[in-house]
N, C-alpha and C positions, 0 to 999 in steps of 0.2 A: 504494500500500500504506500502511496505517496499522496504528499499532500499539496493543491494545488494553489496558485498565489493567491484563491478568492478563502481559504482557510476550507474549502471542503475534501473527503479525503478521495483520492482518485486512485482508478486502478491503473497501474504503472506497465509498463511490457516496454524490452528490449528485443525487435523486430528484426532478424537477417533478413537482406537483399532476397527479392522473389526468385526464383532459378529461370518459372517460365512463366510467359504470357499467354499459352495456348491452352492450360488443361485446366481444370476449374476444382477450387479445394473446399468439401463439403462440410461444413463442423456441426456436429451434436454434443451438446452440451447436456447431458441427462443426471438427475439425482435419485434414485430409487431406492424405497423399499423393500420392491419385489422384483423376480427377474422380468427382463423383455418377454414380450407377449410374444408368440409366435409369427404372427402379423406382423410386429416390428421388426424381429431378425429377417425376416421374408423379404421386406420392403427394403433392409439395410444387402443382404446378400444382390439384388437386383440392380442395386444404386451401383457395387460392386462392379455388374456385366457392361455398364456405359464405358464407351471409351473416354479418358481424357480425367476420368472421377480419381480426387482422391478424397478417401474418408478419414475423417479424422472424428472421434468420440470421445468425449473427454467426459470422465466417468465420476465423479464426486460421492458416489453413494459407499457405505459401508465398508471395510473391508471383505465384509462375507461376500454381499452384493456381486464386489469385483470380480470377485474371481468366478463367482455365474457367470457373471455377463463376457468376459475374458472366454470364456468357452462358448457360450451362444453366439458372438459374433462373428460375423464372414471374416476370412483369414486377410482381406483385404486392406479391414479395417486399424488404424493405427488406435488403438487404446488406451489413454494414459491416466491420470488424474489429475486436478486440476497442480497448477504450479503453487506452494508453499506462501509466495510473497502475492501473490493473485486472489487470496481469499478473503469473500467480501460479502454483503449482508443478504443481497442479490445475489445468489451463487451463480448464477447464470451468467453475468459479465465478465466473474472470471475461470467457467468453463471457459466462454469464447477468444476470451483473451489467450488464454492457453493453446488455444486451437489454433490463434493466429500466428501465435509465435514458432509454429510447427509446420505451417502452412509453405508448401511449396510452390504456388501457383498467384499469382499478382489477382485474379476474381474467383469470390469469393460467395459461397452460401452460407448463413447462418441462418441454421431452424430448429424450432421446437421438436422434441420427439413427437407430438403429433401432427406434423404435417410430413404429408404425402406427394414430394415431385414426379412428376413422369418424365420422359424425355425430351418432351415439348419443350415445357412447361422452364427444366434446365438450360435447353437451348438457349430459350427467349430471353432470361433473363442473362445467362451468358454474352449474349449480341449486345443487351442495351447497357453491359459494366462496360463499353468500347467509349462509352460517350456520357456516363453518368460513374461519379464515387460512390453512391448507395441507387438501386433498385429499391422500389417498393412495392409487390407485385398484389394480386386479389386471390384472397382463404375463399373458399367454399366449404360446407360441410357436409359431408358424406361416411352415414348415413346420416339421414334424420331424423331423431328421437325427435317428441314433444320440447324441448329445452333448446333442444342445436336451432329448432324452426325460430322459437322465441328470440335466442339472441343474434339469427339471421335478419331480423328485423331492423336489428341496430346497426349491422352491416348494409344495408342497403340507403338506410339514413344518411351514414358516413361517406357511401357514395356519391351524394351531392352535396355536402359538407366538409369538402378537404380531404376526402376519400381514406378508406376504414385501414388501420394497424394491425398487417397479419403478422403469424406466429414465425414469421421468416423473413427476409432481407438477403439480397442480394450486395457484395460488401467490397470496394477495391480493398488489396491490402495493403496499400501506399498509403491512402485515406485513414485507416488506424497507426499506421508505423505515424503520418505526420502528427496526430492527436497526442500520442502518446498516453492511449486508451482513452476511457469515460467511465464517468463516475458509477463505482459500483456500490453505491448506496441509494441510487434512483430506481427508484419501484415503477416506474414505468423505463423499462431499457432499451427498449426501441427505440420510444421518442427521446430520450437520452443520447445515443449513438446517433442517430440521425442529426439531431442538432449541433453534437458536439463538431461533426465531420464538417456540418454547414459552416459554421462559425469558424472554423479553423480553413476556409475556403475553397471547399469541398462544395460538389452538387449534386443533387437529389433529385429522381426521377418516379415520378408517380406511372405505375402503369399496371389500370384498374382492368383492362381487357388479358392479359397474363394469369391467368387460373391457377390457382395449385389449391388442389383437396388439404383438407383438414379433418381429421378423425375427432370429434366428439366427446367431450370428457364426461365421466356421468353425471349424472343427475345431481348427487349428493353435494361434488365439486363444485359443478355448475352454480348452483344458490348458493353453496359457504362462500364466493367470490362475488358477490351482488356488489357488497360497502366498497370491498375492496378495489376494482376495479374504475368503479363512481372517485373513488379517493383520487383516482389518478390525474383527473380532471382539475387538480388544484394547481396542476400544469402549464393547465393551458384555460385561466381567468375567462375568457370572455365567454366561452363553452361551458363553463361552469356556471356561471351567472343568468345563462340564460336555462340551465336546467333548474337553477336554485327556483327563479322566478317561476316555471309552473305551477309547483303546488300552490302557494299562495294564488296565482292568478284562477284554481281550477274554485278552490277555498270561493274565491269574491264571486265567482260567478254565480256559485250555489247558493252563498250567501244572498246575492240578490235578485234570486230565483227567472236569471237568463237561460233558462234551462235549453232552447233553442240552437244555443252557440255552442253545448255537447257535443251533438250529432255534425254539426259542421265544423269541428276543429279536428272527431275520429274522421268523417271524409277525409280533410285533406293532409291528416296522416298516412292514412292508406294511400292519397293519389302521390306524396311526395314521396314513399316508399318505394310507389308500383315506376317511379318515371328512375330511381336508382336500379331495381330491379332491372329493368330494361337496356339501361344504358349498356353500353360495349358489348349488347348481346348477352347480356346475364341472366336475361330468363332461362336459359339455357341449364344454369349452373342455380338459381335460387326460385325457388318453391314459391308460387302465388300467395298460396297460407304466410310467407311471412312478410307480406303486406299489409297481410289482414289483423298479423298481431302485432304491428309495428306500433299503432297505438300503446299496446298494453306495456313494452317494454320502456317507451317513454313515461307513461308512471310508475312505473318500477324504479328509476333513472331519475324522476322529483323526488321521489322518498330516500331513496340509498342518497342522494347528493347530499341533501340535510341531515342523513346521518352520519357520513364522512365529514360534513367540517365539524360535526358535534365530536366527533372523534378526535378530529384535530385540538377544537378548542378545550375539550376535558380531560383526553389520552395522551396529545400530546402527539397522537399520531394515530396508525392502523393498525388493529394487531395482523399479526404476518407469521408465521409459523413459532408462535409462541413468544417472539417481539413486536414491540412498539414501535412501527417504523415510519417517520416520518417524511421525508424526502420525495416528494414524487416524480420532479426532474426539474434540471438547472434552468434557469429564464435563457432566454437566447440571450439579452443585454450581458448579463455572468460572461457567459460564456465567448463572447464577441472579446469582451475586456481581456479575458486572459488567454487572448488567442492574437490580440493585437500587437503587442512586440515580437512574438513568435512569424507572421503572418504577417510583413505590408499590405498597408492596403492599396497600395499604386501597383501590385503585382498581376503579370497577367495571366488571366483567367486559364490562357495555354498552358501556364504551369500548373494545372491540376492534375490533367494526365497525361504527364511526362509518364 
């Protein structure tokens, strides 16, 4: 851990020179429990047979754990543990980080164990690390439980809203050698890493028509992540603000029994739903039904919002695997400051992907 000039503490990596620019280096970052599902060895042996793949898993769960998983996985696969001075409250930033430091290939995947690339899907975002520092590509979820349809809702909202944070990223690896990580005490790390590359003069490519499946967490998971999730949004003020203001505003209505403007606020949840669902050909890939309960999860999203800053203002923060964590990601201004001596700003734009 290191600590950065704004006093917060950051995740550190000393990054060797890429070897190549042509084969693309996958990292999973996993902490378990229990061993990998079948499914997942399945999907990881496959990743294997692409030409150009290298795998890299970076294992942080138990010692018992390891040595499961050390035998379930494809012989392809490089398996280590996270690195010693890489560990951080977020374990997931410094899997990646680990991963990066091992990484042979200048583009880069970083995904969640449950998402599912295919070869497409690799390609695509392969193509656009040519002209972009991070990929942001579109989760789908397959299958669909009752729950995946519910928070496919809030995916399609995100989709005309600044477009939705999947469980993956496409990543140069220039782009983190120049950071010199991000902060692994941001509970939202995506938009963490994302920002920090921006700021440090790096660019960012949204690309909502690029698909990659997403497997489903249960049920149980799914709701103990309600607060937590909403907490994230103290990130990003202006999206927060506008979810705090629902409930109150649902509150006055009922209050002053405009009962009328009900049924036309669930319309044009539904129709601003149905015109994300649509977009880049996504009906394709998300379920009409979750149009339909796009409503519901916006008040699900007034209540958890109010009970995230209540957490903030009483907790102190979220609980999070048995801590109190506060941190949901650096402001872009933070982050611009301490990337300014590092980073002219007269520098050109060419030098990004040198």
């Amino acid at each position: 851990m290191g600590v950065s000039t704004l006093g917060t503490p950051v995740a550190r990596t000393v990054i060797m020179p890429a070897r190549s620019n042509e084969g693309l280096t996958y990292i999973l970052p996993i902490k378990a429990s229990t061993p990998p599902s079948e499914e997942l060895t399945g999907y990881l042996h496959q990743l294997c047979e692409i030409e150009g793949i290298e795998l890299i898993v970076v294992d942080g769960s138990s010692p018992e754990i390891f040595e499961i998983n050390a035998r379930a996985l494809p012989g392809c696969a490089r398996h280590v543990a996270p690195d010693p001075d890489l560990t951080t409250p977020m374990g997931k930033v410094g899997g990646v980080l680990t991963g990066v430091r091992r990484a042979s290939h200048e583009r880069m995947i970083i995904a969640d164990d449950d998402v599912r690339y295919d070869e497409g899907s690799l390609s695509s975002v392969r193509k656009q690390l040519s002209s972009a520092d991070v990929v942001r590509p579109q989760n789908y979820f397959d299958p669909l439980p009752f729950h995946a349809i519910w928070d496919t809702g809030r995916i399609l909202l995100n989709r005309i809203s600044g477009g939705d944070w999947p469980g993956t990223l496409g990543v140069r690896r220039s782009a983190l050698r120049r950071t010199d990580g991000y902060d692994g005490n941001a509970m939202f790390e995506n938009l963490e890493l994302v920002r920090t590359v921006i700021a440090s003069g790096g660019s960012e490519i949204l690309r909502q028509d690029i698909y990659v499946m997403r497997r489903p967490s249960t049920a149980r998971h799914f709701w103990s992540q309600r607060v937590r999730q909403a907490y994230d949004e103290i990130a990003r003020p202006t999206r927060l603000a506008w979810q705090l203001a629902i409930l109150p505003l649902v509150l006055l209505v009922a209050f002053k029994g405009m009962w009328p403007l009900f049924p036309v606020a669930i319309a044009g949840v539904m129709v601003a739903a149905e015109v994300g669902r649509r977009r880049d050909f996504g009906n394709a890939f998300f379920p009409a039904s979750a149009s339909i309960l796009a409503p519901a999860w916006i008040i699900e999203r007034a209540i958890c919002s109010w009970l995230a800053v209540g957490a903030r203002l009483f907790l102190g923060g979220v609980p999070y695997r048995g801590r109190i964590l506060r941190h949901a990601a650096t402001p872009m201004g933070d982050l611009r400051r301490r990337f300014a001596i590092v980073i002219p700003l007269d520098e050109p734009s060419a030098a990004r992907h040198r």
